[in-house]
C-alpha positions as CSV (number, residue, x, y, z in Angstrom):
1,X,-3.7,43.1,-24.8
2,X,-2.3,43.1,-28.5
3,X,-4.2,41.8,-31.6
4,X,-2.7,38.9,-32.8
5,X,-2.4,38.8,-36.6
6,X,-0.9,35.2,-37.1
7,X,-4.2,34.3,-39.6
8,X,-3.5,37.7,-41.7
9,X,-0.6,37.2,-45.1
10,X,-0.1,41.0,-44.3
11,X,2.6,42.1,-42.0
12,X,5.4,44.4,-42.3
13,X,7.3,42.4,-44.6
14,X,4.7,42.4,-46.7
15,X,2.2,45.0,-45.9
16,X,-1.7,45.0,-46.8
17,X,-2.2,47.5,-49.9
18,X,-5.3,49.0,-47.9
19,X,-7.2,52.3,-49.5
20,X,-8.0,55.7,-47.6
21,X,-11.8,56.3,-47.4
22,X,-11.7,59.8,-45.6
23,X,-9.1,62.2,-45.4
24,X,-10.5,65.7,-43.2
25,X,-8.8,68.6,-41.7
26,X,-9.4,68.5,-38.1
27,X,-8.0,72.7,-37.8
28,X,-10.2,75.3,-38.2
29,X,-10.0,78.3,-40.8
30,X,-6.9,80.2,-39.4
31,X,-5.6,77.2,-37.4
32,X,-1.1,77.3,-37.6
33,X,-1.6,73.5,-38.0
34,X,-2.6,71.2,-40.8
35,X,-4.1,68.4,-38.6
36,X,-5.8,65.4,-40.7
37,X,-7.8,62.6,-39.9
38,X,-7.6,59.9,-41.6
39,X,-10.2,56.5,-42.3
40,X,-8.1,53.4,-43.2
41,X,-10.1,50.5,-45.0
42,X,-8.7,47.2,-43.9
43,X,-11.7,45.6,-44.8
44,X,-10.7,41.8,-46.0
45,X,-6.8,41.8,-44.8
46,X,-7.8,39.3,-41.8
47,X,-5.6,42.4,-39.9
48,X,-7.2,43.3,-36.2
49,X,-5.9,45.3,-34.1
50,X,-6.5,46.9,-30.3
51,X,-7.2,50.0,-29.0
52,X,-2.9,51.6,-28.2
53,X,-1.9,49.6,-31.4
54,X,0.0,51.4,-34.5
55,X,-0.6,51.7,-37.9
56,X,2.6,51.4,-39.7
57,X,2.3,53.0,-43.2
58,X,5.0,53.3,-46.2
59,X,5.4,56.5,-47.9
60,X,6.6,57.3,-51.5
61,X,8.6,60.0,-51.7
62,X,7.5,63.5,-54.1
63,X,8.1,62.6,-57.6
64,X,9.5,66.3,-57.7
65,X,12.3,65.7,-55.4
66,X,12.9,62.4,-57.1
67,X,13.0,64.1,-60.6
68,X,15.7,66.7,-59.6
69,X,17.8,64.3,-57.8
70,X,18.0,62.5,-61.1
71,X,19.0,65.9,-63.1
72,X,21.5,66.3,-60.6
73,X,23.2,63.1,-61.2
74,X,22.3,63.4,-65.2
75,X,20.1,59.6,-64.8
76,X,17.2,58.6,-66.6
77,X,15.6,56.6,-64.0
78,X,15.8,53.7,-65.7
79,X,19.1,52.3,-64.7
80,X,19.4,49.3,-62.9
81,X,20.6,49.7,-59.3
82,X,20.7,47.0,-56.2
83,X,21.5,49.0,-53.3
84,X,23.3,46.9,-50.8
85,X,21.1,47.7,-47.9
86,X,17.8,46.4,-49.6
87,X,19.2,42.6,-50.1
88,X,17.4,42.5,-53.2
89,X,17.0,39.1,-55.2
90,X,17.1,41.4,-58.6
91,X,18.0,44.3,-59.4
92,X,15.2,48.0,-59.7
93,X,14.9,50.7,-61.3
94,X,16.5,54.1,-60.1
95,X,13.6,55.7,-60.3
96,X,11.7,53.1,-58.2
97,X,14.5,52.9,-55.4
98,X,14.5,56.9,-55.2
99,X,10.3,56.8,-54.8
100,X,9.3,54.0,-52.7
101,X,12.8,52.2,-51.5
102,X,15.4,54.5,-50.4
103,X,15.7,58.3,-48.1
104,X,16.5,61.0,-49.6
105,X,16.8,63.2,-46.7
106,X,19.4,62.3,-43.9
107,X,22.5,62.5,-45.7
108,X,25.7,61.1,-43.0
109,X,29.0,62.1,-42.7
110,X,29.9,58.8,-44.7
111,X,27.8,60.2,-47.7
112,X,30.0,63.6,-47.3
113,X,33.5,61.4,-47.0
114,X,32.5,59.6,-50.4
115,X,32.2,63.8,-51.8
116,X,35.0,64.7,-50.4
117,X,37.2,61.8,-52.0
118,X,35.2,62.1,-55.8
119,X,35.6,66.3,-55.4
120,X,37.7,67.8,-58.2
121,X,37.2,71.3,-57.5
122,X,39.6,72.9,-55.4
123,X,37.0,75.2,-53.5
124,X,34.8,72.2,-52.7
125,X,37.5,70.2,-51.6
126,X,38.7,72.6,-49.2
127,X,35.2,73.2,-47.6
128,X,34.7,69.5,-47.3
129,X,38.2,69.3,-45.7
130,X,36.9,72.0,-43.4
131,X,33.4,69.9,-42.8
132,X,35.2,67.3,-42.0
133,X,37.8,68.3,-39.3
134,X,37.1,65.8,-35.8
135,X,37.6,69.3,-34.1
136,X,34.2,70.3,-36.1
137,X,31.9,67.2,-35.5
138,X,30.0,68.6,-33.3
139,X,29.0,71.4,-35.7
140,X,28.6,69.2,-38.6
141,X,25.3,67.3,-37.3
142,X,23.2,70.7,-37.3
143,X,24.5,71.0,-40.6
144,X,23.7,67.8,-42.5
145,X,20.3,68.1,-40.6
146,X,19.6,71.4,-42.8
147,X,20.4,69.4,-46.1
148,X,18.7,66.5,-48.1
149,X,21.0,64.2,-50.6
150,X,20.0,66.6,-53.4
151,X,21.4,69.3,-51.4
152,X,24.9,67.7,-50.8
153,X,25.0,66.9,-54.7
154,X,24.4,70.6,-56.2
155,X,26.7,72.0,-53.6
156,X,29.8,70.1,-54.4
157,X,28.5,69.0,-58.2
158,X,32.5,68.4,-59.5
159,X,31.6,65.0,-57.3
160,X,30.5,63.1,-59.9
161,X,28.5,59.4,-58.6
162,X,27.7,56.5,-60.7
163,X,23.6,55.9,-59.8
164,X,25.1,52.5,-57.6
165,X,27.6,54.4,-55.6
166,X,24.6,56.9,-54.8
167,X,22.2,54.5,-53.5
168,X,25.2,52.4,-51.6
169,X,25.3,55.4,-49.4
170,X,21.9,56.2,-48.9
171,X,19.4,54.4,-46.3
172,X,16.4,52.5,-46.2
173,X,13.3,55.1,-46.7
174,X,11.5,53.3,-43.2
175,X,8.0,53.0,-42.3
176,X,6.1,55.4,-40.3
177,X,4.1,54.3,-37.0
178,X,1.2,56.2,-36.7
179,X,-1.0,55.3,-33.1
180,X,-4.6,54.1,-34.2
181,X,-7.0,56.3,-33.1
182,X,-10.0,54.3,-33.1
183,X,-11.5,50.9,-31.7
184,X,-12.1,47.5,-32.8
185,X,-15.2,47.9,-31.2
186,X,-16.6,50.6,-33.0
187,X,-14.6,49.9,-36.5
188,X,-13.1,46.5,-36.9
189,X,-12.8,47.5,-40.8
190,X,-11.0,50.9,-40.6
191,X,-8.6,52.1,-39.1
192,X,-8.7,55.5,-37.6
193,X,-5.3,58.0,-37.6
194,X,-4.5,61.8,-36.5
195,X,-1.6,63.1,-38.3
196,X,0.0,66.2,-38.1
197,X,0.9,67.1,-41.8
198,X,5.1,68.3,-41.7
199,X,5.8,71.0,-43.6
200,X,8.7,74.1,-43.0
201,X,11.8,75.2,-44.6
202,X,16.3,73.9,-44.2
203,X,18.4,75.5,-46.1
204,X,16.4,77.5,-49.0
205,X,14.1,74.8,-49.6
206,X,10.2,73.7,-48.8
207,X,10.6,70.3,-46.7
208,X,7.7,68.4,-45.8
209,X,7.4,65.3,-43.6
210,X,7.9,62.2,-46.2
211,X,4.7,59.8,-45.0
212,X,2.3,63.2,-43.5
213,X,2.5,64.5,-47.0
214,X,2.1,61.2,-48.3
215,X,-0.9,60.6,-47.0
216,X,-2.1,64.8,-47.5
217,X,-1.0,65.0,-51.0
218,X,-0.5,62.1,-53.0
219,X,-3.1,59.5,-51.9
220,X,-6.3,59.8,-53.9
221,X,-9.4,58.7,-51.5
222,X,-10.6,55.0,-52.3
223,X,-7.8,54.7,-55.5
224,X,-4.5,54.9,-53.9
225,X,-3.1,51.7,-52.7
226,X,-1.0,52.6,-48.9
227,X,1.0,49.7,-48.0
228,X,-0.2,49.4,-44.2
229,X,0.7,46.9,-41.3
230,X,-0.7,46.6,-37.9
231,X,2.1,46.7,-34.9
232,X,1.5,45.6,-31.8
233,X,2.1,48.0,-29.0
234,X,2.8,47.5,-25.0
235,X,0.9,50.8,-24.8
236,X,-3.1,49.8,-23.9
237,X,-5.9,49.1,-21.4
238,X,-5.8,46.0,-19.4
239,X,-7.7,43.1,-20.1
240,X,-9.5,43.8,-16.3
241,X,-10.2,47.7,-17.6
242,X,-13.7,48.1,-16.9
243,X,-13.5,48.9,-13.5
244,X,-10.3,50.8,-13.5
245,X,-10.1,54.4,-13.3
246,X,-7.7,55.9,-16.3
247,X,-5.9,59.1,-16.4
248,X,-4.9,60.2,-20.1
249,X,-3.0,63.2,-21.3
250,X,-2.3,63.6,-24.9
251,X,-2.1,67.4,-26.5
252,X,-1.8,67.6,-29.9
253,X,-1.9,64.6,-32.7
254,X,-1.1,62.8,-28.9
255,X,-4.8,62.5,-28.0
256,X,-5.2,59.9,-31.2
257,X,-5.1,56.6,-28.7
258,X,-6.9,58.0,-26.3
259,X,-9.8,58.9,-28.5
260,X,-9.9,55.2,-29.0
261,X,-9.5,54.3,-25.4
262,X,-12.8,56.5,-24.7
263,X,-14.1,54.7,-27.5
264,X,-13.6,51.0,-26.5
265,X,-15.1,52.4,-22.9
266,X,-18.0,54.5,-24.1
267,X,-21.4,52.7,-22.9
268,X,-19.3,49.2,-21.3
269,X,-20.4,48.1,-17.9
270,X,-18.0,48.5,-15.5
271,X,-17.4,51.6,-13.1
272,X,-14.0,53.0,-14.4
273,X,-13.7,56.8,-14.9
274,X,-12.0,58.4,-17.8
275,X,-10.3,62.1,-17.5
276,X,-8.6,63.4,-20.5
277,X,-6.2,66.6,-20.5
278,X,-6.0,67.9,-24.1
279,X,-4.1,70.9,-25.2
280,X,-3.1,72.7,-28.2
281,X,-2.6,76.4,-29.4
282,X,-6.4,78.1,-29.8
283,X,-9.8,76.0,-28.9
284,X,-11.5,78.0,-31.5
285,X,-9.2,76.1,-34.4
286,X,-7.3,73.0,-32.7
287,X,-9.2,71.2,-30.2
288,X,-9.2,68.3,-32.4
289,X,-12.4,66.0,-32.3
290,X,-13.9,68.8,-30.2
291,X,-17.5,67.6,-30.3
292,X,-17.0,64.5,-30.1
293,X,-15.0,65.5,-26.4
294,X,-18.0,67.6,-25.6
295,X,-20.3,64.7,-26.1
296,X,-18.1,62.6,-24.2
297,X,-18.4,64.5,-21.1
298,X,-21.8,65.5,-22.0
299,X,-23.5,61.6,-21.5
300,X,-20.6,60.7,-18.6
301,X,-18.4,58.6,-21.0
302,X,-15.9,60.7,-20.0
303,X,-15.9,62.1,-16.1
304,X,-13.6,65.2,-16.5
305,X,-12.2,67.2,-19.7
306,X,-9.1,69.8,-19.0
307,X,-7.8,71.4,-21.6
308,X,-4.8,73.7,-21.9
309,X,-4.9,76.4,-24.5
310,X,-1.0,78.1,-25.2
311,X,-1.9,81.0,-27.3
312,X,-5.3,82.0,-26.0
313,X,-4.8,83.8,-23.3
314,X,-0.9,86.0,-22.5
315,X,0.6,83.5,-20.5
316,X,1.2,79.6,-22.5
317,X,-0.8,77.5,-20.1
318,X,0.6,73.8,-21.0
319,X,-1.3,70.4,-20.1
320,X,0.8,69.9,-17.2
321,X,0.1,73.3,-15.7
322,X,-3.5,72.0,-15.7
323,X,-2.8,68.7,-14.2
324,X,-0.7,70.6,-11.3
325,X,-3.9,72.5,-10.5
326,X,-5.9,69.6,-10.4
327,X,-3.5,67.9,-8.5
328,X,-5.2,67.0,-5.3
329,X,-7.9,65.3,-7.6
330,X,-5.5,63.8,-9.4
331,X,-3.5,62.2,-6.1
332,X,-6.9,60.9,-5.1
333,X,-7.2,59.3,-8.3
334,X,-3.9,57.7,-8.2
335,X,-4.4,56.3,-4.6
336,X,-7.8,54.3,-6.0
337,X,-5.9,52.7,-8.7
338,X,-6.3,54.8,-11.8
339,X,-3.9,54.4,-14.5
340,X,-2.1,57.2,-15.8
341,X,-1.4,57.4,-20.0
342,X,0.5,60.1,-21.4
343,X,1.0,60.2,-26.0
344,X,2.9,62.4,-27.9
345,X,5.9,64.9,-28.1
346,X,8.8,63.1,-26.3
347,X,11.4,65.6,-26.5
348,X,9.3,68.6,-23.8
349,X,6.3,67.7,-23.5
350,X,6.5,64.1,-21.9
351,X,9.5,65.5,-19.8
352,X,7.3,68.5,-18.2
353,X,4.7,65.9,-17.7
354,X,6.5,63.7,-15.7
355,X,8.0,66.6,-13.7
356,X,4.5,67.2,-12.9
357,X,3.7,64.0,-11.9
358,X,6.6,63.6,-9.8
359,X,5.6,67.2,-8.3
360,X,2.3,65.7,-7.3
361,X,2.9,63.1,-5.5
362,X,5.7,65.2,-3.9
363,X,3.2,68.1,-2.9
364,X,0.1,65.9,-2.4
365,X,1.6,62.3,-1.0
366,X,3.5,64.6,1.3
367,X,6.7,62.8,0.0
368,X,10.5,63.7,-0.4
369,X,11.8,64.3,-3.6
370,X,13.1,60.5,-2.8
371,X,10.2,59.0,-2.2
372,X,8.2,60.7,-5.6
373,X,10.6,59.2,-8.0
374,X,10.2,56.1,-5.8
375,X,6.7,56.3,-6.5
376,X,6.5,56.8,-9.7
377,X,9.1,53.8,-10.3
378,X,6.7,52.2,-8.8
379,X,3.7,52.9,-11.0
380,X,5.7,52.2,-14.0
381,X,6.4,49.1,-12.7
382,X,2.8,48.1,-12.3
383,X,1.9,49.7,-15.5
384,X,0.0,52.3,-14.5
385,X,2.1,54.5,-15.7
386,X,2.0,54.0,-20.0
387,X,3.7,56.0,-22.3
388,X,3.7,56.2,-25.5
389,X,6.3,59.2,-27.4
390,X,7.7,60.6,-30.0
């Protein structure tokens, strides 16, 4: 069951301005990654929250990318803009809507329709005619997806935009969920996150991932406000948990809820088991919280620990190449009642997981192919089947 924050003034309309009091790299020396964890003080908002609720955090932008965005279009920053999407009472600064308001990555084929009609240059106005060709949609999304606004604007600079027309067509820079990886029970004052820091390179250009960086590079520990609200999630435990078994697989920044699932558990009554898959790329510099897991399963908080290491070894072995081996165990665990979590990377990993799962109960219930996806229907109806992607 959800928090409810009904006796809080904070809320995503108007979010609590809450300090960071820890940020740690959870990777090792020589780690691919840049994993962080992060401590959230809430302390005095009147916000709660429950074990498989989010953190929703609002990012500033860099003030680099802000700074050449306004060379490219020859502003000061100080010009007064209302862009429509906002439904502002009064009017802000450029600057302002560029750092804290608007996106400045995502640029649609709207913005490149505005370029193409303000283009002077014959060059430009033949490669945006080009762009722009129905017959070439398709390869214009892999395209824009390479660029940022400031991108779009030195590439075709004989388009000329007044600093309104700019932010007319750009979108709302939105809030980032983040699932809370820690408990009530443990810290009803913080709030507990695992973040995987974004950073690679489109077209030329260093990106990074607007709130991971936000919260890597420009909050100062205990002096940066970070506008925060708690959301309520249909991801959790039951209220009746204590006796249930639970089955959780999260590789990757997708172990965060379950960390606080174990937590809220750790030392109850009750006789429900916990078995966590975890899997990243090397155990010697990714296996995030790793002591803390190896306690776990040291004092029986948590019964079994699989963990799925891609790089260590020639062939990628993937979380759900370990749950298919343990798939007997697993089956039985299913048949008492256990209920079976999965967090994190929507596009493959969540996909192969369920494949598994579906394999499973094909191979162990002795079922049709039929029957498994009836199966499974079936858990998700009952919710004991939980996901929570990305």
């Amino acid at each position: 069951m959800s928090a409810s924050n009904e006796a809080s003034p904070y809320s995503k309309t108007n979010p609590y301005p809450a300090r960071i009091s820890e940020n740690r790299l959870l990777n090792a020396e020589g780690s691919a990654k840049e994993t962080r964890h992060f401590v959230v003080d809430i302390a005095g908002s009147g916000l709660s929250y429950t074990v498989g609720d989010s953190l929703g955090v609002f990012p500033t932008n860099r003030v680099e990318e802000v700074e050449e965005l306004l060379r490219a279009v020859g502003a000061s920053g100080d010009e007064l803009v209302s862009p429509a999407m906002l439904k502002l009472e009064q009017p802000i600064s450029l600057r302002e809507a560029w750092t804290s308001r608007l996106a400045l990555a995502g640029p649609t084929p709207k913005l490149l329709k505005a370029v193409a009609e303000k283009a002077t240059d014959e060059v430009e106005q033949a490669q945006l005619a080009d762009l722009l060709k129905p017959e070439n949609k398709d390869a214009l999304k892999p395209w824009l997806e390479e660029r940022h606004y400031i991108d779009i604007l030195q590439e075709f600079p004989s388009a000329k935009f007044t600093p309104q027309e700019l932010v007319d067509l750009q979108r709302k820079l939105m809030p980032r969920l983040y699932s809370i990886a820690s408990s009530p029970s443990v810290s009803p004052e913080d709030v507990h996150l695992t973040v995987a820091i974004v950073r690679y390179e489109t077209n030329g250009r260093d990106r990074v991932g607007v709130a991971s960086s936000f919260l890597a590079d420009r909050v100062n520990v205990n002096e940066t406000p970070v506008p925060v609200f708690v959301s309520n999630s249909h991801f959790g435990l039951p209220e009746d948990h204590a006796d249930k078994d639970i089955i959780m697989v999260g590789p990757g920044t997708g172990i965060a809820p379950f960390r606080a699932f174990v937590q809220e558990r750790a030392g109850q009554p009750g006789e429900g088991r916990n078995w966590v898959f975890f899997g990243d790329q090397h155990e010697a510099t990714d296996f995030l919280y790793g002591d803390e897991w190896r306690d776990y399963l040291a004092n029986g908080d948590v019964d079994r620990l699989d963990l799925a290491w891609s790089r260590d070894q020639a062939e990628k072995v993937y979380v759900q190449d370990k749950m298919r081996k343990a798939g007997a165990e697993m089956w039985s665990w299913l048949q008492g009642g256990a209920i079976f979590y999965v967090c994190g990377d929507a596009k493959r990993m969540a996909k192969d997981v369920d494949r598994a799962l579906h394999d499973i109960a094909a191979e162990h219930g002795n079922m049709s192919e039929d029957e498994a996806v009836a199966f499974v229907k079936q858990l998700k109806k009952d919710k004991r089947y939980q996901r929570d992607v990305y």
